[in-house]
N, C-alpha and C positions, 0 to 999 in steps of 0.2 A: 555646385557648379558656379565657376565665377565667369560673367560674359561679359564680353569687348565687345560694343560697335565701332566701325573705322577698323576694323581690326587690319585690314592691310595698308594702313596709312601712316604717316609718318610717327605720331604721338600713339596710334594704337596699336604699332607694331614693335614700338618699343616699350610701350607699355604690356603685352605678352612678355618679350624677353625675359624682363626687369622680375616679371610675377614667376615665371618658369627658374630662373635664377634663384628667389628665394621659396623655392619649394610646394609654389603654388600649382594644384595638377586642375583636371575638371574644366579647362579651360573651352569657352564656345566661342569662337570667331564669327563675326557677325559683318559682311559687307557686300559689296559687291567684287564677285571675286574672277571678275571677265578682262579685267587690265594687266596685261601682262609685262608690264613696266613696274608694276608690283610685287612680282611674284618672291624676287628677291626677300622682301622685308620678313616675310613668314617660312623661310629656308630651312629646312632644320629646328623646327619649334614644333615641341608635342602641341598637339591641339585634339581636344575630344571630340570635337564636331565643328565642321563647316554651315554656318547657316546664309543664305541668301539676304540682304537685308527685305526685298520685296515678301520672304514670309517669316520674316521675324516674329511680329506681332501674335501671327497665328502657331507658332512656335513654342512663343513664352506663356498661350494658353492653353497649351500639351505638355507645359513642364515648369507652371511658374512657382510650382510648391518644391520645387529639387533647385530652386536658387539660390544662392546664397546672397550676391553680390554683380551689380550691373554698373558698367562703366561705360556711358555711351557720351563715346566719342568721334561717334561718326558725322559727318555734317558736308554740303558743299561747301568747300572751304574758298575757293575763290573773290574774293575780294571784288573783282574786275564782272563778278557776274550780276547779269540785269534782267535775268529772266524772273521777274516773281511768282512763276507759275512753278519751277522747279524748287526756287528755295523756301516757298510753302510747302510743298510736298517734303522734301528732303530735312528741311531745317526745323519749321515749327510744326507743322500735323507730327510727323514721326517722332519727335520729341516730346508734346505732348501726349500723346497714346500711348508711348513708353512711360510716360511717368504716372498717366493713371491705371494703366496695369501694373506697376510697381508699389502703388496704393494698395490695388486688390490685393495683389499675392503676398504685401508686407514683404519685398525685399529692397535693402537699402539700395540707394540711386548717386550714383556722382556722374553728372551731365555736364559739357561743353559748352562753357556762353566766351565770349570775346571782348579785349579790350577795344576792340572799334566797337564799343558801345558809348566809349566815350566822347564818341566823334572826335572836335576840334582840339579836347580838352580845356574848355573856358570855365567848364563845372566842376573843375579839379577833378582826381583818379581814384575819388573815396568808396568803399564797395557795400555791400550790405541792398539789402531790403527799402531802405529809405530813399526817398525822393529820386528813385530811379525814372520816373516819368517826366524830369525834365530834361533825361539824357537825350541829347539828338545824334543818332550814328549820321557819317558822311555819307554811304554807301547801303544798299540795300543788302547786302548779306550783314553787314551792322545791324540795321535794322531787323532781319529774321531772328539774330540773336537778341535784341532788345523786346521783341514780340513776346520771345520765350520766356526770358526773364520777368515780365510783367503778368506774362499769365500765372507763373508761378508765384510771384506775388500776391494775387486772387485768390491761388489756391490755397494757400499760406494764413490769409486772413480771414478765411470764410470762418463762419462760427464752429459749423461739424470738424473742420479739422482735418481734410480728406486727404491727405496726407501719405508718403512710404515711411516707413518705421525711423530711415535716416534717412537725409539726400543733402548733396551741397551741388550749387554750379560751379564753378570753379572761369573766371574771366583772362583767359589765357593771354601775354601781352608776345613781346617775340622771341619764340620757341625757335629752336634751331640746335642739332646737331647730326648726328648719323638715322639713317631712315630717310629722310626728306630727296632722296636721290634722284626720284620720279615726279616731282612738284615742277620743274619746268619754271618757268617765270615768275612762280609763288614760293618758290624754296628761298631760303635763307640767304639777307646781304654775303654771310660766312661763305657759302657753297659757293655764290654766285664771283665772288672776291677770289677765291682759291681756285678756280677753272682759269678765271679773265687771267692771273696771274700767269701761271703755266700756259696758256696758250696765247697769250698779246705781250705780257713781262708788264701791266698797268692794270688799275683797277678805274672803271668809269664809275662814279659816282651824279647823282642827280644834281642839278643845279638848284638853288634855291632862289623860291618867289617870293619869297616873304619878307617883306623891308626888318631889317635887325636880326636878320637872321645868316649868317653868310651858308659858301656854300661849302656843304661837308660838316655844316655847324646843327642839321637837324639833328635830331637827340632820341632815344628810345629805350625801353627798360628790354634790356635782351637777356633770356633768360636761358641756361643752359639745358638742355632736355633731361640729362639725369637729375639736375632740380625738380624737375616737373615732375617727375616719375617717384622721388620722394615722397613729394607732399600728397601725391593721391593717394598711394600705398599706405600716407601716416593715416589718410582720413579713412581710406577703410580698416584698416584691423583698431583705430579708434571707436568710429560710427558715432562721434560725437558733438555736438553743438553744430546744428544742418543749420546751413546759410547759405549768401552770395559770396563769396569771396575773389578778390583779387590773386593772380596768380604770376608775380615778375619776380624783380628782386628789391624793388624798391628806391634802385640805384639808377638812372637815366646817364648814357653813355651815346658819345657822337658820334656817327659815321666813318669821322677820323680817326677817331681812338680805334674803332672795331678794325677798321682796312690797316693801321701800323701792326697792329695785333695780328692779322694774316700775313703780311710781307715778313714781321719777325718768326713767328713760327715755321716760315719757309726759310728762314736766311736771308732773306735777300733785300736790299735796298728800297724803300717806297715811291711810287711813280703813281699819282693818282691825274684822270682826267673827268672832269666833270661836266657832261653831256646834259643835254635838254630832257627835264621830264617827258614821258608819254603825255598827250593830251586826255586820253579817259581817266587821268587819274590825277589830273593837275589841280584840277575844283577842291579834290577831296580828300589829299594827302593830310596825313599826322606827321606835324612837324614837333610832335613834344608826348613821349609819353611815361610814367612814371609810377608805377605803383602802389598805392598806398598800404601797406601790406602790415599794418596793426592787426587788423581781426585774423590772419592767421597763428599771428604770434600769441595771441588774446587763446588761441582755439590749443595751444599746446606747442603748436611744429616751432622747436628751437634750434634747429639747426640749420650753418651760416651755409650763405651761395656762395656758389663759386665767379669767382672773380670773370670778368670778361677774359680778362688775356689769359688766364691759368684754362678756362673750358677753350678757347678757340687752340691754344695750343696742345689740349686733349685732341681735339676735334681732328686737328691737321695733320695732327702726328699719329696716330692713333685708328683714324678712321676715314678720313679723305685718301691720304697718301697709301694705306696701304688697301682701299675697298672694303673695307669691312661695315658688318651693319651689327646693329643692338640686337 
C-alpha cells in the first residue's frame, strides 16, 4: 500500500493521479474529506481506502507492516494563518508522529516542508541539513514548516539513528497547475491571472514596497505541478540518498513574465493593473525566490523543467479552459 496525506488537495490529488497513471494500485487516501469544494480533485480515481486524517495514526498502527510507501503531504497550507494552535496540531505534532511511526514500521517517508522557510531570502535558497537554524520564516505557517525540519534534524543526528529506512522533505517553492481550483485566495498567480482575464480582460498585480524593486518586478521560482509529481515519484521507486531538499526549478521568473505568459496563452493583448498589497501580508512578502537545486541533481533526477511559458500554456489550454483536473 502506498498512502497520500492531503490526499484531496491540490499536490495530493495530483499526486494519486500521476501514481494511478503509472500503474500504481493499493492506494490510501488520507484527509479530511468533509469539503466539498474538493470532491472534484479525487473523481474518478481508484482509491483502496478513505482514511480520516483525525484516525490516521491509529490506522497506520493496524496496518503499518502492509506499507510500502508514505507521502505526507497533508499540511494547513495557508500562508495568511495565525492560529498556532492549529498549525501545531495540523503541521508539526502530525508530522512528527508520522515520521516516528514510519521509523517503527521501517516504511520510507517523503514529507512536505516549504520554501517560506526561507523567509526574506538574505540566507540565500541553499537546502540540505546544514545551518537551517539560522533560517527565519516571515510567517508562522513558515515557521511550522521550519519546526519540522529542525526536529528532523535532531532526529537525524542523534547517535541511535532513529530513523525510516528512507525519507526526504522535500521544500516546495511555487507549485501551480490543475487541482488547486478550490484554494481560493491561496491558488496560484496562473489561476488567479486566467479568471481576472476572462472576467475583467486585466490582470491586477501587487505593487511593490520595496526601493529597487519596481512593480511586477517581484521574482519567484514557479514550478509546474507535473515537475513536482516527477521528482517525488523518482524519489520513491529510488529510496535513495534521504535529505532536505529544495523543490523549484532553479530559474526565478517575474510576475510579468508569468501574466504575458497567460494573456498569450489566451490570445489576447496584455492589460496588467497593479493594486495595493493586502495589509496581513505586506510585512511579510517574498519578493525573491530561487532555488537552489544542486542536491537534487547530486541525488540523480536529470531531467529538465518545463519552461514557465511552455507549462502555463499546458495549464490554460489543456486544463483551465476546458475544467479538467490531473
Amino acid at each position: 500500500m502506498i498512502v497520500i496525506t492531503g490526499a484531496a488537495g491540490f499536490i495530493g490529488s495530483a499526486l494519486i493521479g500521476e501514481l494511478i497513471r503509472k500503474g500504481y494500485g493499493d492506494l490510501i487516501a488520507v484527509d479530511d474529506f468533509s469539503f466539498p469544494e474538493k470532491q472534484h480533485n479525487l473523481h474518478g480515481k481508484t482509491i483502496r481506502s478513505f482514511v480520516h486524517r483525525d484516525a490516521f495514526h491509529s490506522w497506520l498502527d493496524n496496518h503499518g507492516r502492509d506499507v510500502q510507501f508514505v507521502f505526507h503531504i497533508g499540511a494547513r497550507t495557508n500562508t495568511a494563518e495565525v492560529d498556532w494552535t492549529v498549525l501545531n496540531r495540523l503541521n508539526v505534532d502530525f508530522t512528527e508522529l508520522l515520521f516516528e511511526r514510519c521509523t517503527q514500521y521501517s516504511i520510507p517517508l517523503i514529507y512536505a516542508s516549504s520554501a517560506a522557510t526561507y523567509g526574506n531570502g538574505s540566507l540565500g535558497f541553499k537546502d540540505g541539513l546544514d545551518s537551517i537554524e539560522q533560517l527565519m520564516p516571515l510567517n508562522p505557517y513558515g515557521s511550522s514548516k521550519q519546526q519540522v525540519d529542525l526536529w528532523v534534524k535532531e532526529q537525524f543526528e542523534r547517535t541511535e539513528k532513529s530513523l525510516p529506512p528512507f525519507w526526504a522533505g522535500f521544500k516546495f517553492f511555487n507549485v501551480f497547475g490543475p487541482n488547486e481550483y478550490h484554494k481560493g485566495r491561496m491558488a496560484s498567480v496562473v489561476y488567479h491571472a486566467y479568471h481576472q482575464i476572462l472576467t475583467e480582460g486585466n490582470v491586477k498585480l501587487f505593487k511593490s514596497y520595496r526601493d529597487g524593486i519596481e512593480d511586477g518586478w517581484q521574482q519567484r521560482d514557479f514550478i509546474w505541478i507535473k515537475d513536482v509529481l516527477s521528482v517525488l515519484i523518482f524519489f520513491m521507486e529510488e529510496r535513495k540518498h534521504s535529505g532536505l531538499y529544495n523543490l523549484g526549478t532553479g530559474n526565478a521568473r517575474t510576475f510579468l513574465d508569468l501574466t504575458h505568459s497567460v494573456f498569450s496563452a489566451l490570445n489576447k493583448e496584455t492589460s496588467i493593473e497593479f493594486v495595493a498589497m493586502p495589509e496581513d501580508i505586506r510585512a511579510n512578502y517574498q519578493y525573491f525566490t530561487q532555488a537552489e537545486m544542486t542536491s537534487i541533481r547530486n541525488a540523480g533526477y536529470s531531467l529538465p523543467f518545463t519552461s514557465l511559458e511552455s507549462a502555463i500554456d499546458e495549464y490554460v489550454v489543456d486544463y483551465l479552459t476546458p475544467g479538467k483536473f490531473l
